[in-house]
Backbone bond lengths (Angstrom), bond angles and torsions (degrees), N, CA, C in turn:
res aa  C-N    CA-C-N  psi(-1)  N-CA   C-N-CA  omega(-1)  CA-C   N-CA-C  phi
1 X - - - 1.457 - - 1.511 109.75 -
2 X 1.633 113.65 128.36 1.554 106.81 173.26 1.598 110.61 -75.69
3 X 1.098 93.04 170.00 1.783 103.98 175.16 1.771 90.02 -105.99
4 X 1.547 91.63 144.03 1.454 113.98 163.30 1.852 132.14 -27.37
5 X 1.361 122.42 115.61 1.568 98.35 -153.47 1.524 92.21 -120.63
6 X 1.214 130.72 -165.67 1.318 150.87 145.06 1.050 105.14 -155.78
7 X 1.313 126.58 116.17 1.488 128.47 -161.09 2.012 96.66 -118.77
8 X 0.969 120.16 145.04 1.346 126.33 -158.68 2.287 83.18 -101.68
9 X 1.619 84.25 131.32 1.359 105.97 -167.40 1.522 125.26 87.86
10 X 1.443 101.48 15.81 1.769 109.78 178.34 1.564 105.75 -140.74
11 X 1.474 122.68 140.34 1.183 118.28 -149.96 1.544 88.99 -78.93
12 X 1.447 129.83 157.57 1.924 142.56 -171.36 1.301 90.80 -99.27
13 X 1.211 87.83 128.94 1.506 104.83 176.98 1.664 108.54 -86.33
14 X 1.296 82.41 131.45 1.741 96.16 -178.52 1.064 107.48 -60.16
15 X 1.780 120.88 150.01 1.314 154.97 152.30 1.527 92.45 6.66
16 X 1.531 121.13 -102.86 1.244 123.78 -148.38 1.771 109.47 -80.70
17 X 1.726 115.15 11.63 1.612 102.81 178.02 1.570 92.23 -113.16
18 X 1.688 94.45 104.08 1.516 119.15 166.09 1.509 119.55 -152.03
19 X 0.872 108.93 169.27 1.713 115.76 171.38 1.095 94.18 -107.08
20 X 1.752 106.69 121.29 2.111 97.38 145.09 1.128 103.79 -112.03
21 X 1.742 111.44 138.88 1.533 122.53 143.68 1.309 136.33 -63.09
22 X 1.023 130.80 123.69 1.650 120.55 171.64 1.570 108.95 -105.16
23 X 1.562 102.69 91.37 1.532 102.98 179.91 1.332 116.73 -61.01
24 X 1.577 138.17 174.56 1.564 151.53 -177.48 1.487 79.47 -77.42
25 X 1.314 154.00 -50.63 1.647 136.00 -174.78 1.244 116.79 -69.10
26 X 1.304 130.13 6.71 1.388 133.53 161.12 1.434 99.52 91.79
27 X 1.159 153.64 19.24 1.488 165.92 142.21 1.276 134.14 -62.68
28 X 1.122 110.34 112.15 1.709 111.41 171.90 1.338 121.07 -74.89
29 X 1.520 105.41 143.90 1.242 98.84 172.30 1.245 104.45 -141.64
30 X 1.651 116.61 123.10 1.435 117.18 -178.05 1.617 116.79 -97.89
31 X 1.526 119.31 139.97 1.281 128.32 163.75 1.593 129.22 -111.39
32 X 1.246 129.51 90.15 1.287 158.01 161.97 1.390 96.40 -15.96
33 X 1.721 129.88 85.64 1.429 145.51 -160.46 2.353 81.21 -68.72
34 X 1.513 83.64 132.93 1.693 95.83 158.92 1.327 121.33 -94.82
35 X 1.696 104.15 127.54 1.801 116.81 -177.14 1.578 119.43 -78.45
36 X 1.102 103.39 156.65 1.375 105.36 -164.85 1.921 102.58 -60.14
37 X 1.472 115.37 9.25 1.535 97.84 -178.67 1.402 86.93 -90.94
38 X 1.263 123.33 -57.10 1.585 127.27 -179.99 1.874 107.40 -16.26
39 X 1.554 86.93 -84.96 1.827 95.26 170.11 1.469 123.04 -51.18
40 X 0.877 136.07 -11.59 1.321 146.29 -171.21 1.881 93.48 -91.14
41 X 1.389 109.43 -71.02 1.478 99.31 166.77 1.209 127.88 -51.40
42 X 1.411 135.26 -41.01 1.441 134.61 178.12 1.721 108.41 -50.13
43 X 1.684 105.55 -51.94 1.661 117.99 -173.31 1.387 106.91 -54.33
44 X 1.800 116.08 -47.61 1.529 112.70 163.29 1.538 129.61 -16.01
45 X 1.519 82.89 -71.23 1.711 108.98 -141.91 2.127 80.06 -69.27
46 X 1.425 98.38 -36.37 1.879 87.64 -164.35 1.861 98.59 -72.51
47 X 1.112 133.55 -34.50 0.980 130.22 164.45 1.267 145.91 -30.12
48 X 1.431 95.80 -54.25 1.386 124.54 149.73 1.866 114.20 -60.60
49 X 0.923 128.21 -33.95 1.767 125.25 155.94 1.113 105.95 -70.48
50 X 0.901 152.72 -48.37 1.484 146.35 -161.68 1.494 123.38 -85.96
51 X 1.547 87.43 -23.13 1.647 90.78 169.44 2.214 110.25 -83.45
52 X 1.258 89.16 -36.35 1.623 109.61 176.64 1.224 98.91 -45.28
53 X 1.485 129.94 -67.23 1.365 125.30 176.65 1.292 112.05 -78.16
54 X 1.040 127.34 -23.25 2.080 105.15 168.87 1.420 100.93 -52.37
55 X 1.637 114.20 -44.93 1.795 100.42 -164.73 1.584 128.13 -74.38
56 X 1.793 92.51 -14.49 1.638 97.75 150.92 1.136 142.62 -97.48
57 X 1.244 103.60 8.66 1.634 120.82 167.71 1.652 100.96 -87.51
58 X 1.418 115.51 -42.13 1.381 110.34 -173.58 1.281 115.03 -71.84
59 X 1.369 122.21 -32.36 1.881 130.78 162.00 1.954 102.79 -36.63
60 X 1.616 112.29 -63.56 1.180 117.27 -166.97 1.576 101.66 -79.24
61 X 0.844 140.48 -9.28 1.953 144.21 -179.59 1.840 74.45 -77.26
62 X 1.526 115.80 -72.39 1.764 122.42 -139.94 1.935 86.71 -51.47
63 X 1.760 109.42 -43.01 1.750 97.91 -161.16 1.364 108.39 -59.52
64 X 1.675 114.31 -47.93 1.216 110.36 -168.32 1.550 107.22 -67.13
65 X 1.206 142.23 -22.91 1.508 152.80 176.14 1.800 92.25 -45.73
66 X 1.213 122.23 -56.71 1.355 134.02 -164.89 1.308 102.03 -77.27
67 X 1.329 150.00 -8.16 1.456 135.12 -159.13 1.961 85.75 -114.39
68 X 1.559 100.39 -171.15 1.235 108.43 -164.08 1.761 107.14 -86.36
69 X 1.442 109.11 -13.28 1.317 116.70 -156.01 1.329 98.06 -72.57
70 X 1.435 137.53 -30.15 1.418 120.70 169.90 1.313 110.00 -91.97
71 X 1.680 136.52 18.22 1.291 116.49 -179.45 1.267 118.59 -59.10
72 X 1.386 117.03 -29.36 2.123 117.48 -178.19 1.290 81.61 -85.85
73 X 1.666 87.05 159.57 1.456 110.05 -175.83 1.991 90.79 -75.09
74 X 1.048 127.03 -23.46 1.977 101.61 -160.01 1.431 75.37 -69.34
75 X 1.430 145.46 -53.55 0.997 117.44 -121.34 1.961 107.54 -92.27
76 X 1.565 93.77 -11.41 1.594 111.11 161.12 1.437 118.01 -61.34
77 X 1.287 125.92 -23.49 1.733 135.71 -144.42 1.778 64.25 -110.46
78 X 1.235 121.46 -70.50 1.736 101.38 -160.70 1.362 126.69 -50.72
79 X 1.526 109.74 -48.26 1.663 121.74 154.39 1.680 116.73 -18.31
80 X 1.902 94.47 -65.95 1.389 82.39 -175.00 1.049 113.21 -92.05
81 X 1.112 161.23 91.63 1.582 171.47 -106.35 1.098 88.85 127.28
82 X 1.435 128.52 -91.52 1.639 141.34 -158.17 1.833 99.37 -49.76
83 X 1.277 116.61 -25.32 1.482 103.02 -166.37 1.754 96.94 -86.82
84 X 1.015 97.77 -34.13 2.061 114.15 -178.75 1.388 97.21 -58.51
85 X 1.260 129.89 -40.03 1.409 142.83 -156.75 1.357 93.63 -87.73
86 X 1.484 130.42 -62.10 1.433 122.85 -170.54 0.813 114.76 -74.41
87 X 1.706 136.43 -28.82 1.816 135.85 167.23 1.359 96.19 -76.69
88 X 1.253 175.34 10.42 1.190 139.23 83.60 1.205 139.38 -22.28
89 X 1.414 108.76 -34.18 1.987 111.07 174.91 1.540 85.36 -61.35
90 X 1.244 115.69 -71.88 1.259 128.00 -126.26 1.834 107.39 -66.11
91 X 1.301 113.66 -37.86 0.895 126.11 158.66 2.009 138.70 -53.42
92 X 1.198 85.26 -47.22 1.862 112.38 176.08 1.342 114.27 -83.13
93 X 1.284 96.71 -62.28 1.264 141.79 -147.14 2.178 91.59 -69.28
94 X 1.430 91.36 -50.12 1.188 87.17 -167.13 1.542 122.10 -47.26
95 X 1.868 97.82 -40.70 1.749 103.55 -157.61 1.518 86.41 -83.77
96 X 1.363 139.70 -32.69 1.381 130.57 175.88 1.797 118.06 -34.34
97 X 1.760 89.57 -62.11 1.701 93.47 -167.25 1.466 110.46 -80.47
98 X 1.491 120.29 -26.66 1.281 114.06 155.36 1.528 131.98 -27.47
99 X 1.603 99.96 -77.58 1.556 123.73 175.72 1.618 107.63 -43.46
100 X 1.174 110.04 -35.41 1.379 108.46 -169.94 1.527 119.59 -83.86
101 X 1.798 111.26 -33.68 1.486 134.26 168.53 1.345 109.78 -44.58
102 X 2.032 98.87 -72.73 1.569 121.34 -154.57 2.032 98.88 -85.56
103 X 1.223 115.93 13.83 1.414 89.27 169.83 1.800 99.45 84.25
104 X 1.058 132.56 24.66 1.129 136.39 158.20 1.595 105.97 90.60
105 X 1.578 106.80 38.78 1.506 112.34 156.00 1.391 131.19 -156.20
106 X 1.115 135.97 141.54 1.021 137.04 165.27 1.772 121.23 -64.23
107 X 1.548 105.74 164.99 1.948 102.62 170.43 1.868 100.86 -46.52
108 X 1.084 123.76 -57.63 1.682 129.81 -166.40 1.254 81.02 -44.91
109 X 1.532 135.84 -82.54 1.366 144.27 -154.72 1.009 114.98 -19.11
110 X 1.709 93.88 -70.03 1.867 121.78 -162.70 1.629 98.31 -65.48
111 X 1.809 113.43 -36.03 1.657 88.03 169.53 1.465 140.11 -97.20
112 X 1.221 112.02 5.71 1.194 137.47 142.17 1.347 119.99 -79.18
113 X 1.243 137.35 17.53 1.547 140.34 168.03 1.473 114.59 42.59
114 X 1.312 114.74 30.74 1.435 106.49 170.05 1.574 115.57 -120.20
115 X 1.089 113.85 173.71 1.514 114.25 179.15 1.917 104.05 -164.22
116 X 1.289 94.52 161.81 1.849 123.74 -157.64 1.611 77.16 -95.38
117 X 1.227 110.24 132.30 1.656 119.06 143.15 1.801 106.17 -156.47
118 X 1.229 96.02 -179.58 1.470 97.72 -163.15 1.585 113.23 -82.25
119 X 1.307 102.58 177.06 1.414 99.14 169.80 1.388 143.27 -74.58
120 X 1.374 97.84 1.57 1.561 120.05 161.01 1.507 115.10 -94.17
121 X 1.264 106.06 17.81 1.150 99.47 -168.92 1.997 128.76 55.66
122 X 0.872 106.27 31.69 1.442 114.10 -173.21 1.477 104.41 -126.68
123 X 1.427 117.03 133.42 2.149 111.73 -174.69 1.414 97.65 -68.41
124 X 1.851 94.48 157.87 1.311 116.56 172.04 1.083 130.69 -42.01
125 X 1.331 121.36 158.49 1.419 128.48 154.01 1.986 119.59 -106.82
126 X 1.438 92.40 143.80 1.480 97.42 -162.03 1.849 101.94 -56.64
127 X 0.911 92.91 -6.63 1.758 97.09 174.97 2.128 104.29 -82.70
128 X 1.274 86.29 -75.45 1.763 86.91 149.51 1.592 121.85 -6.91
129 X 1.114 102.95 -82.68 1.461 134.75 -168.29 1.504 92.06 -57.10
130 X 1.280 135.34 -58.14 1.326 142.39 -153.42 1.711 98.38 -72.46
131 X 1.062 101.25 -47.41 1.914 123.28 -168.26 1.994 89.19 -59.29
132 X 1.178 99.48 -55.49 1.869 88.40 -159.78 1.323 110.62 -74.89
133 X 0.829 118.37 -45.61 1.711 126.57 171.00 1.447 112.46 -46.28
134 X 1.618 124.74 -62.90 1.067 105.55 172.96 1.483 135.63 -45.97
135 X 1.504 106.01 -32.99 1.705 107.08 161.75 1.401 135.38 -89.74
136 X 1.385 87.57 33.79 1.752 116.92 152.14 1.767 102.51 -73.33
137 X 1.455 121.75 -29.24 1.207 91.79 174.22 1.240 138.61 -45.84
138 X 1.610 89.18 -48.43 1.647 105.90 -173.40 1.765 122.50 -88.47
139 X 1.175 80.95 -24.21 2.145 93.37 152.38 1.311 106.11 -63.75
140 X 1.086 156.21 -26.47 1.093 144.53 -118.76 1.911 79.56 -124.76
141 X 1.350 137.35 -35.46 1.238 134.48 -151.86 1.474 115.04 -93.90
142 X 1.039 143.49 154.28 1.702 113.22 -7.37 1.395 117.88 -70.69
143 X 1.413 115.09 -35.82 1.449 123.15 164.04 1.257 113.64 -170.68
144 X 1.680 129.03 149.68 0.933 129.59 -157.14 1.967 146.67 44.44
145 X 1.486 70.37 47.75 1.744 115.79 -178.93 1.893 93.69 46.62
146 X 1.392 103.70 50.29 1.531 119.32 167.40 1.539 106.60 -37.08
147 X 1.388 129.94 -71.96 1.039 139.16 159.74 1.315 129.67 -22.21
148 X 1.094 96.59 -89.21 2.406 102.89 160.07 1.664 102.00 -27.25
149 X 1.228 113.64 -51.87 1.382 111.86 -159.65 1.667 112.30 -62.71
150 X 1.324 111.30 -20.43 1.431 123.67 -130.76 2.095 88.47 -108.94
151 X 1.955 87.63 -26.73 1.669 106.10 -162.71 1.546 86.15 -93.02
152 X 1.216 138.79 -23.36 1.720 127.63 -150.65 1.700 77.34 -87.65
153 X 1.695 113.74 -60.77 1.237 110.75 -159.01 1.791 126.33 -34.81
154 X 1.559 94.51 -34.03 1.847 95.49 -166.17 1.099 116.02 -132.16
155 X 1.856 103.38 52.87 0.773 128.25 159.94 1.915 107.28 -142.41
156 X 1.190 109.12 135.37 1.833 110.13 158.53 0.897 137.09 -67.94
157 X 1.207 131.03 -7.30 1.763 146.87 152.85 1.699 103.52 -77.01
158 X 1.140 116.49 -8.44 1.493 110.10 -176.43 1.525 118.96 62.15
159 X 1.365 120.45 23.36 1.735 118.55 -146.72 1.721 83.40 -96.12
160 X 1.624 107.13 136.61 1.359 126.07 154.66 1.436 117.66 -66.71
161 X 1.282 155.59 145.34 1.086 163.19 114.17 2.199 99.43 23.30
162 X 1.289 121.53 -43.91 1.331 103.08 171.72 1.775 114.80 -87.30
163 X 1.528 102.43 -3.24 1.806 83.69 -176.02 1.806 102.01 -103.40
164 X 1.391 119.59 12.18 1.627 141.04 -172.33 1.425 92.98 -91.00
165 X 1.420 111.93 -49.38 1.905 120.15 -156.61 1.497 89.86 -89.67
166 X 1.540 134.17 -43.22 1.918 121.28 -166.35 1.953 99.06 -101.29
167 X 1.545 109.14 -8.21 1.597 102.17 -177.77 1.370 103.55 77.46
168 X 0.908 137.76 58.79 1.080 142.94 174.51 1.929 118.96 -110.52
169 X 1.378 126.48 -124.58 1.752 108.08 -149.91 1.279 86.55 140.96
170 X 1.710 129.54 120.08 1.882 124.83 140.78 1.484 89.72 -102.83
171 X 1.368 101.93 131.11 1.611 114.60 157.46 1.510 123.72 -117.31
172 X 1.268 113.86 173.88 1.537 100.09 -173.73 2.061 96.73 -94.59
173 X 1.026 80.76 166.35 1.845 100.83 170.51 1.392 121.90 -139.87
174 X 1.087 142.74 142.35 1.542 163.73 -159.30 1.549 134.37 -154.19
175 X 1.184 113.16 150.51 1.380 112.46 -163.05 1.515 128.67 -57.02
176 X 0.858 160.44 92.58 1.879 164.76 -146.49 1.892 73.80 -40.45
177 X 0.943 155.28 -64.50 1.488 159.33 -147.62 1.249 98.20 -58.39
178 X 1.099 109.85 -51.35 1.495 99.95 -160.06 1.947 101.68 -93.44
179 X 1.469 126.35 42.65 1.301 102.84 -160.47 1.835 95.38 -125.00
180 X 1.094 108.69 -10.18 1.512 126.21 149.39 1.785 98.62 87.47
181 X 1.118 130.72 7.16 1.244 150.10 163.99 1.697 102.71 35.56
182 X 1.437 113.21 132.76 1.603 99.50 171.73 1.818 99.72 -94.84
183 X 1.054 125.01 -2.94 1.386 128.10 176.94 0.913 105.96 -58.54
184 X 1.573 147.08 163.06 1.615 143.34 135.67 2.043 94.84 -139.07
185 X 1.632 81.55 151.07 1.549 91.65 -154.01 1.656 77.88 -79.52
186 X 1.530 111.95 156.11 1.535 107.58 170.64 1.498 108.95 -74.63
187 X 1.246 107.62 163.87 1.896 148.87 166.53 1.188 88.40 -19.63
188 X 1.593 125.40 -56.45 1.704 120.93 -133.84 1.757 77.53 -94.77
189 X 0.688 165.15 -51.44 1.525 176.91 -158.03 1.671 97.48 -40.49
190 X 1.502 105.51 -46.84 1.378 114.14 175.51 1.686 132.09 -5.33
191 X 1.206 98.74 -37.44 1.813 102.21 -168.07 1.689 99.81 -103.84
192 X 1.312 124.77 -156.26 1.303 138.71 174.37 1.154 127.19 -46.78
193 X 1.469 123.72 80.62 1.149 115.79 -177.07 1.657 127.04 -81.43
194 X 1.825 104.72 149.83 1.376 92.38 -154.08 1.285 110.77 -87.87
195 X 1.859 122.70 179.05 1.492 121.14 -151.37 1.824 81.60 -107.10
196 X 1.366 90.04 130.26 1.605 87.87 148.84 1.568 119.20 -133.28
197 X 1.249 100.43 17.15 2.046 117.31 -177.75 1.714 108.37 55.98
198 X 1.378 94.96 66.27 1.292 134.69 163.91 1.855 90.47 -52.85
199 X 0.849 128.06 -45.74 1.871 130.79 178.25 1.402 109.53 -61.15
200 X 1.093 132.79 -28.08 1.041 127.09 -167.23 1.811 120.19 -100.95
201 X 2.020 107.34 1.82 1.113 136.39 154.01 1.814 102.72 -55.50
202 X 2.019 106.82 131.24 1.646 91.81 162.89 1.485 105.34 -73.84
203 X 1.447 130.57 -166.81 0.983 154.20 134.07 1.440 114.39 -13.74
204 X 1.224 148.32 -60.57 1.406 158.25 -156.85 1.448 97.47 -103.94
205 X 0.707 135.00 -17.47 1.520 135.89 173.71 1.253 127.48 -81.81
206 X 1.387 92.41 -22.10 2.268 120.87 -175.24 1.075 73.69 -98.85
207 X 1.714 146.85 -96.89 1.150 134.76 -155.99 1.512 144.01 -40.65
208 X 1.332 88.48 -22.26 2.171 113.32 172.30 1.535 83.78 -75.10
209 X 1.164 121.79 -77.47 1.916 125.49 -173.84 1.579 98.72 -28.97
210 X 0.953 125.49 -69.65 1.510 135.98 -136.19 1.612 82.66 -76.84
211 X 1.412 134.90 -40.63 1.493 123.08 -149.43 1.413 97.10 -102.05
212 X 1.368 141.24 -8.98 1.077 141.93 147.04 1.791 125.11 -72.10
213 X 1.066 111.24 -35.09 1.258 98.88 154.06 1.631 126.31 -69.07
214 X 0.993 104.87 -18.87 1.337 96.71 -178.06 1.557 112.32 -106.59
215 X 1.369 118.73 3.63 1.429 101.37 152.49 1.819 107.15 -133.95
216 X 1.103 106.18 36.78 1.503 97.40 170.67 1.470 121.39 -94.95
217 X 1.338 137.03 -0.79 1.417 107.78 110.15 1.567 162.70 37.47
218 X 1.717 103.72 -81.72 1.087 141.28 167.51 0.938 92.56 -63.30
219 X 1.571 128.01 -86.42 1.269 124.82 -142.81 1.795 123.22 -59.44
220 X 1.300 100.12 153.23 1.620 106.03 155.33 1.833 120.72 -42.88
221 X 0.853 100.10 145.39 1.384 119.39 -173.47 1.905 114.82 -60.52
222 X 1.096 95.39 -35.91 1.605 100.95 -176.97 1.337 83.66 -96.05
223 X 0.996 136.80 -61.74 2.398 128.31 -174.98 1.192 87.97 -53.50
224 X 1.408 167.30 14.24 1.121 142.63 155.29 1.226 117.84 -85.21
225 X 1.437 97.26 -64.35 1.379 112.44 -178.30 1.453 104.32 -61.52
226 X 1.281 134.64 -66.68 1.409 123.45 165.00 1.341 140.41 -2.71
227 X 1.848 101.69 -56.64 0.780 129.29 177.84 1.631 125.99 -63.31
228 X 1.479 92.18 -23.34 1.766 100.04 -164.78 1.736 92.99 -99.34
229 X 1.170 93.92 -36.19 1.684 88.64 179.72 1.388 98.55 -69.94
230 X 1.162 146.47 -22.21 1.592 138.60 -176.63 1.693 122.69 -62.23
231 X 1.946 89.08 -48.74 1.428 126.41 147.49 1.606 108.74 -30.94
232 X 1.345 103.98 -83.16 1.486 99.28 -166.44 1.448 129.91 -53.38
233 X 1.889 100.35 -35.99 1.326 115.91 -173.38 1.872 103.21 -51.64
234 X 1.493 106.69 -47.89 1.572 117.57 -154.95 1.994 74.70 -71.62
235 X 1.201 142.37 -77.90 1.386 125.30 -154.57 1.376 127.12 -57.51
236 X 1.849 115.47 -18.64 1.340 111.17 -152.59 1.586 112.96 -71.14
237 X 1.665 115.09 -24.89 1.639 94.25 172.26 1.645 117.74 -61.22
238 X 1.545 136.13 -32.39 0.985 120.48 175.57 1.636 122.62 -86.47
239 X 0.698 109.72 21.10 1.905 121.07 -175.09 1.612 119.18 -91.15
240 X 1.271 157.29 131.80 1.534 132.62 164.03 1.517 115.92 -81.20
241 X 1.459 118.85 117.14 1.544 97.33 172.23 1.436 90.16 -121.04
242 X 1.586 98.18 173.57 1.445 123.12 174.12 1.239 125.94 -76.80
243 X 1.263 128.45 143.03 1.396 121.59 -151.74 1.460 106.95 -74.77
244 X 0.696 116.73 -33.44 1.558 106.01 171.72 1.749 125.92 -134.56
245 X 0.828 169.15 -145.52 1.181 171.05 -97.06 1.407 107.43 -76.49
246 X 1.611 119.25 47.49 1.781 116.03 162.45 1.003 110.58 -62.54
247 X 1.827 118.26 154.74 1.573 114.60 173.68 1.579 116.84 -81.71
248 X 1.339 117.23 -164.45 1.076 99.59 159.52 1.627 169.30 -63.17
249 X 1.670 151.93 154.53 0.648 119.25 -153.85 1.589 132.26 -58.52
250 X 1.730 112.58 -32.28 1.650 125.33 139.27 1.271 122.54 -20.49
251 X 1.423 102.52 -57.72 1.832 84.50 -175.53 1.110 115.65 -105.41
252 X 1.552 121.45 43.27 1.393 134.97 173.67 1.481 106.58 -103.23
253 X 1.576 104.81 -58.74 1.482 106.47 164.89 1.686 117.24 -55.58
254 X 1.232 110.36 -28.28 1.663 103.24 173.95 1.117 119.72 -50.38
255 X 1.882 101.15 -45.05 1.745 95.11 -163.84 1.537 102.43 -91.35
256 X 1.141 134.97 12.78 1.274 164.25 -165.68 1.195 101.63 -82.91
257 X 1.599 106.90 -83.55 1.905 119.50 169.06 1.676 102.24 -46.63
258 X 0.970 130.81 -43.44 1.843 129.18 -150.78 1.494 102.79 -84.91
259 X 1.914 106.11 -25.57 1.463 96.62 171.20 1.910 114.02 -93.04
260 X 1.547 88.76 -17.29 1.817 70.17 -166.39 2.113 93.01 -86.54
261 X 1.292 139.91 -1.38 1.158 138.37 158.73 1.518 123.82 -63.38
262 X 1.680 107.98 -24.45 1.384 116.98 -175.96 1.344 104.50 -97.34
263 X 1.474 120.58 -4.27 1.462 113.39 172.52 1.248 107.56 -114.92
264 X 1.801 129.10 13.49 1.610 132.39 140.75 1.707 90.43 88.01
265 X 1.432 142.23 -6.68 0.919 151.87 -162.50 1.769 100.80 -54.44
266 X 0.951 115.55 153.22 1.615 131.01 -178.88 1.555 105.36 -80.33
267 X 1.217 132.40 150.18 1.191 134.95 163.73 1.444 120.82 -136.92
């Protein structure tokens, strides 16, 4: 799950266009809904790839056109199949296997800082991924995803016709740096803090950490602690600890947040 962004060069999403989660630990988690300028730049920038490689696919279609291998017609009828077949990948195909690779983004996405996750706030599934994209066809009409445009508007989730049909959500995302943390690691923290490959946390996993430290607090005394051990349980196969005498599960996620903030990492 991303944390809430305003990313400088993307229009801020107003007050009431967000997602909140209400996790089973009693925590909110808000997502800063992405405007159609956001998406509008992402669709650009991938456009611009996709056309880049159609025109080098069409260089290698024109050589083989010239050699002997399509002189019979079967072997013309296979050509064009395979070319119908790859301008469909390339086109469809692309934002599908993307979304499904990068965690619910494409290159446009990642430079536009937004990303697709569901309405639970939890990332896609490549089934997901497969479902919304394909109804890019009909987003896509009459031209210049007329449709999508027509579906983001009148609605407050901004959702096109493919994030309505897989349940989906684009929100924005932003740097852990810039998120101004109400946490501060304590005094004693001061010296070498230890590695537990805080990097090897996704995205939503730094952000569950990060939003519990910063309002646990609030909570009741047994939902805290609960809570952090719930925390820890879901991270500890990817984490390194020491074989014996780690502290607690609290101050695991502490040094957790303090390392993945000192390596400026995205969340």
């Amino acid at each position: 799950m991303s944390l809430p962004p305003i990313n400088p060069g993307q229009e801020p999403a107003a007050l009431d266009d967000k997602l909140t989660i209400e996790t089973p630990e009693q925590t909110d988690l808000d997502f800063p809904i992405a405007g159609i300028g956001s998406r509008f730049l992402a669709i650009a920038f991938d456009t611009l790839l996709q056309f880049a490689a159609s025109i080098a696919l069409g260089f290698l279609f024109a050589l083989l056109a010239d050699t002997r291998v399509v002189s019979e017609s079967s072997s013309g009828t296979w050509i064009a199949a395979i070319v119908i077949f790859v301008v469909f990948v390339l086109f469809y195909g692309y934002y599908a296997i993307f979304e499904a690779v990068w965690n619910g983004q494409t290159p446009g996405k990642r430079l536009a800082r937004i990303r697709v996750i569901k309405d639970s706030g939890r990332p896609i599934t490549p089934s997901e991924a497969v479902g919304r994209n394909l109804m890019r066809i009909v987003d896509q009409l009459p031209v210049m995803y007329g449709v999508g445009i027509v579906s983001a508007l009148m609605n407050r989730q901004h959702k096109r016709l493919g994030d309505f049909v897989a349940g989906t959500v684009v929100v924005h995302e932003r740097k852990l740096a810039d998120i101004r943390p109400l946490w501060q690691a304590p005094p004693e923290s001061a010296g070498p803090a230890a590695q537990y490959g805080a990097a090897r946390l996704t995205p939503e996993e730094a952000a569950l950490i990060e939003t519990f430290l910063n309002r646990r607090d609030a909570l009741a005394s047994d939902v805290r602690y609960r809570m952090a051990d719930q925390i820890f349980t879901r991270i500890r196969p990817k984490i390194t600890l020491p074989d014996s005498g780690y502290p607690s599960a609290e101050r695991i996620l502490e040094g957790l947040a303090a390392e993945r903030r000192s390596s400026a990492r995205y969340v």
